[in-house]
C-alpha positions as CSV (number, residue, x, y, z in Angstrom):
1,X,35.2,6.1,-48.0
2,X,37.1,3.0,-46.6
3,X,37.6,5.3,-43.7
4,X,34.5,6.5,-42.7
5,X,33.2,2.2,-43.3
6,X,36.3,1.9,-40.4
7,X,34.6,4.4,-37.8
8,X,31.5,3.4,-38.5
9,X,32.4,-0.4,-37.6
10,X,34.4,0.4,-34.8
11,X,31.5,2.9,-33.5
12,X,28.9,-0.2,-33.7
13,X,31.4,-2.1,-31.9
14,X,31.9,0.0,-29.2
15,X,28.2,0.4,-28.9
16,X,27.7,-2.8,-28.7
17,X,30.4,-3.6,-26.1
18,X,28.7,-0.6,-24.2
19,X,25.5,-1.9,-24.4
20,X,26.8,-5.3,-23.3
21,X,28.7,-3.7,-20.1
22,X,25.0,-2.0,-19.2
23,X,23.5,-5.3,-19.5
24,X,25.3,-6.9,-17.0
25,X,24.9,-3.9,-14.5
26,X,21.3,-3.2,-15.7
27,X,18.3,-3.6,-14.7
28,X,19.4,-5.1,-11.2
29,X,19.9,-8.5,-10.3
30,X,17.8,-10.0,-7.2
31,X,20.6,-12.9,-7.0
32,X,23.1,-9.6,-6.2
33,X,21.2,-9.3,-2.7
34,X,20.9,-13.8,-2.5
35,X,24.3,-13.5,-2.3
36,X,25.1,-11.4,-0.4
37,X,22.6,-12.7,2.5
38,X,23.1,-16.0,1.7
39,X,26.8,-15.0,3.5
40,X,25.2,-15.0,6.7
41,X,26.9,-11.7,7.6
42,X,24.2,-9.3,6.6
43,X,21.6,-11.6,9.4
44,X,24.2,-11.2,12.3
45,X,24.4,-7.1,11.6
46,X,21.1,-6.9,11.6
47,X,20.6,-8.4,15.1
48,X,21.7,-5.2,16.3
49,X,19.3,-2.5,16.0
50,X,16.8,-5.6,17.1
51,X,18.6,-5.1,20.7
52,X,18.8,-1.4,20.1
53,X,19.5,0.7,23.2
54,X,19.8,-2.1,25.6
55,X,23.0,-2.6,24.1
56,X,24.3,-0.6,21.2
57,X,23.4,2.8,23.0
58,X,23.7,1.6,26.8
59,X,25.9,3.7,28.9
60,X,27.6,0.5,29.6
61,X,28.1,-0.3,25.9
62,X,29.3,3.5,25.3
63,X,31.9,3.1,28.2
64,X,33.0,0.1,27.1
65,X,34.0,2.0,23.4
66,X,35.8,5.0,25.2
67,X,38.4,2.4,25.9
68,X,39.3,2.7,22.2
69,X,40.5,6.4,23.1
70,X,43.6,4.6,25.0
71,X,44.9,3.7,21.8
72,X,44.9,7.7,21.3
73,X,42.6,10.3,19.4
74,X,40.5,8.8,16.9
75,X,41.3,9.1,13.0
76,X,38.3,9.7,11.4
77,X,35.5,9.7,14.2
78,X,35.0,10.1,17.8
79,X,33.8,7.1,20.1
80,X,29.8,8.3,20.1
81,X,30.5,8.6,16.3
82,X,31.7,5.2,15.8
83,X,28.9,4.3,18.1
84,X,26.2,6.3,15.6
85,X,27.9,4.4,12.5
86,X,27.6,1.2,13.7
87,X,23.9,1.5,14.7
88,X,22.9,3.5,11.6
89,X,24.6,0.8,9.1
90,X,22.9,-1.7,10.8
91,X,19.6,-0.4,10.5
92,X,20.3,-0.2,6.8
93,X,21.7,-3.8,6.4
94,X,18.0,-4.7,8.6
95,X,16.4,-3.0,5.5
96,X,17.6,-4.4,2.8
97,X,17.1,-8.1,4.2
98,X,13.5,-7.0,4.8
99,X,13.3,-5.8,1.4
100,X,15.0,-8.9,0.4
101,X,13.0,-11.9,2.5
102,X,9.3,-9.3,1.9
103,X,9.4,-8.3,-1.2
104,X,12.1,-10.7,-3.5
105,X,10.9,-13.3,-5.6
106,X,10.6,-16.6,-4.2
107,X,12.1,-18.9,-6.9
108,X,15.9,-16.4,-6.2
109,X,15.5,-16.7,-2.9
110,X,15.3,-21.0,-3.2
111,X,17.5,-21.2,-6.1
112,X,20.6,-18.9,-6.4
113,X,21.3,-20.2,-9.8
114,X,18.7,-21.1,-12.6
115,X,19.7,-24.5,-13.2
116,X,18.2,-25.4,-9.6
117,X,15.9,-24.1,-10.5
118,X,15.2,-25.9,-13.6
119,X,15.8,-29.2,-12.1
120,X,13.5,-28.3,-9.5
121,X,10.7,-27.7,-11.7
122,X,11.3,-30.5,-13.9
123,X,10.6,-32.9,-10.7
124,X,8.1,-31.0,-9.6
125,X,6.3,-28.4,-11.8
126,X,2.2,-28.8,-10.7
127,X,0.4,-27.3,-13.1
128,X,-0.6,-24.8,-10.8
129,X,3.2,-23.7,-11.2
130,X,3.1,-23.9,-14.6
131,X,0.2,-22.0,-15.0
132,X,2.3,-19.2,-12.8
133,X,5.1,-20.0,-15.2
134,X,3.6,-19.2,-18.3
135,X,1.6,-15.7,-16.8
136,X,4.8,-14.0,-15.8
137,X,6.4,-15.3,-18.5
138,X,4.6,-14.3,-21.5
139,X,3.6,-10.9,-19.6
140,X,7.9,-10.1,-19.7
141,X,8.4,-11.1,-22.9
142,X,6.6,-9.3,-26.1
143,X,6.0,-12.4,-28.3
144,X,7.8,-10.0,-31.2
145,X,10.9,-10.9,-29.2
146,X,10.2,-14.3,-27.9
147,X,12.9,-16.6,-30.0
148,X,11.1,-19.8,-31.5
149,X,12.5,-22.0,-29.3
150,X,10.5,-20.0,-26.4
151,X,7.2,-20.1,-28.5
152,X,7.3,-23.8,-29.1
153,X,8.2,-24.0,-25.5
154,X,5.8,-22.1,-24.3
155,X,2.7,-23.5,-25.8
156,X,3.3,-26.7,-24.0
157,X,2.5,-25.0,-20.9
158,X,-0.4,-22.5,-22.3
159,X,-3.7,-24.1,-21.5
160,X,-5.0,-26.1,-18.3
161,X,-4.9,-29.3,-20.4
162,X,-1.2,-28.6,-22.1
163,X,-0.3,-27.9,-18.6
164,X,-1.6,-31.4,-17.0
165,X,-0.2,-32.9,-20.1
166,X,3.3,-31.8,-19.4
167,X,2.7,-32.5,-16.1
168,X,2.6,-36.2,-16.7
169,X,5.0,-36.9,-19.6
170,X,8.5,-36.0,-18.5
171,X,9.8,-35.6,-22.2
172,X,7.4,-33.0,-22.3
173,X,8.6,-31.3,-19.1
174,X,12.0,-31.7,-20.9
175,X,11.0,-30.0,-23.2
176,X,9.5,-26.9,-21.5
177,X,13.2,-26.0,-19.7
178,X,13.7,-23.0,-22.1
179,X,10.5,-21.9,-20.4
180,X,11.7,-22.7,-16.8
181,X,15.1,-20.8,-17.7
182,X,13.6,-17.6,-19.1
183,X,11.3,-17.7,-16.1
184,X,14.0,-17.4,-13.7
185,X,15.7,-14.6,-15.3
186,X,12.9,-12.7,-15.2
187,X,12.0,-13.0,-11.9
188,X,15.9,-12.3,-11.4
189,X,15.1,-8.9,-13.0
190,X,11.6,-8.3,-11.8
191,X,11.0,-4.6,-9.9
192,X,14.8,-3.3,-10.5
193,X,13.6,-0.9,-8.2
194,X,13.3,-3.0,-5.2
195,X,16.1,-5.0,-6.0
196,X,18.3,-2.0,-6.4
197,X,17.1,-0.8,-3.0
198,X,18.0,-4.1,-1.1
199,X,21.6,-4.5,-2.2
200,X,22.0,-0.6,-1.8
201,X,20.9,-0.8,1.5
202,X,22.8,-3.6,2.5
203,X,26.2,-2.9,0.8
204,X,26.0,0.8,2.4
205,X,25.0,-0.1,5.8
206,X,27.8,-3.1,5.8
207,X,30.4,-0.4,4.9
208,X,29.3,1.7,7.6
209,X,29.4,-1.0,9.9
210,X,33.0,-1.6,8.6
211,X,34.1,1.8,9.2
212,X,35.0,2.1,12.6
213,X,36.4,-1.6,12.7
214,X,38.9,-0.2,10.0
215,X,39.5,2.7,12.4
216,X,40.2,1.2,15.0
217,X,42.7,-0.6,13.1
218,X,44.8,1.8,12.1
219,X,44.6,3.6,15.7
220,X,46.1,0.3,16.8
221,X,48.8,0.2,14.1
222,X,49.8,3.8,15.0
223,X,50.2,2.8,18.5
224,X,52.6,-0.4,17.8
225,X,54.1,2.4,15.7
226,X,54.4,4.8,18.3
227,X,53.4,7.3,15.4
């Protein structure tokens, strides 16, 4: 019996630990993709399929990669193929920022972490913000699982005249920060769909765009090798 309490414990442990793991993987985070184009990195690849054949598929461009060739055959790809790789990743790290700077919620794009975002709204939250605030957040969360901090919370920004009033007494805007904090999170998390496409789309098309620089690499080291 004290056995089967044992496996029974350590099942619901590991479940939760499980659950816990898929929580921080799932749904999607928007401030994946804010990061990652906050780097500046993703913006520079992108500039290439902007110039497109001018440069990337100009004969003068494709000469200029068959030099590569004197530092022997290539590992992986071909010059044309390194060529293709770097064009194609590009296009996909263009996509995701479009997704990104389109589509991504405004407030993760300002404020990569909530706390900016909080103090930002505590200066300035018009009550046409807080009227925003309170719509997206009380559509997200079921009240059967809104704590009662969040309800109290909450109801200082519910009506046009809570709003105005919260507006003008800070200690009321103070108070109305659990509000500001659970509305960043869920815009964080809003359309994991999108959100999972614009990081996809960049982190593949940046590894692609890696590639043949890593190539290129290693032809170079087997050549000071004389392998």
């Amino acid at each position: 019996m004290i056995g089967e309490e044992q496996v029974l414990r350590s099942g619901s442990a590991g479940g939760g630990l499980a659950a816990a793991a898929l929580a921080q993987v799932w749904p999607p985070r928007w401030t994946w993709s804010a990061r990652l184009a906050r780097t500046r990195v993703p913006a520079l690849v992108s500039l290439i399929p902007l110039l497109g054949y001018v440069i990337i598929l100009s004969d003068e461009f494709h000469a200029a990669a068959m030099k590569f060739e004197q530092l022997g055959g290539g590992i992986w790809f071909s010059s044309v193929g390194r060529i293709h790789l770097l064009y194609l990743g590009s296009v996909l790290v263009l996509l995701g920022l479009t997704i990104y700077w389109a589509l991504g919620p405004r407030s993760i794009q300002s404020y990569l972490h909530s706390r900016d975002y909080v103090d930002a709204m505590v200066r300035d939250g018009a009550p046409r913000k807080l009227k925003r605030v309170y719509m997206q957040v009380a559509e997200a969360v079921p009240p059967t699982t809104r704590p009662h901090e969040l309800v109290e919370a909450l109801a200082l920004i519910e009506t046009d005249e809570a709003r105005y009033l919260t507006y003008r007494d800070g200690p009321r805007m103070h108070q109305a920060r659990i509000v500001f904090e659970e509305h960043w999170r869920v815009r964080d998390r809003w359309c994991p769909a999108l959100s999972a496409a614009s990081i996809l789309f960049m982190g593949a098309g940046l590894a692609l765009v890696a590639m043949p620089s890593i190539e290129v690499f290693f032809m170079a080291m087997r050549k000071v090798a004389g392998i």
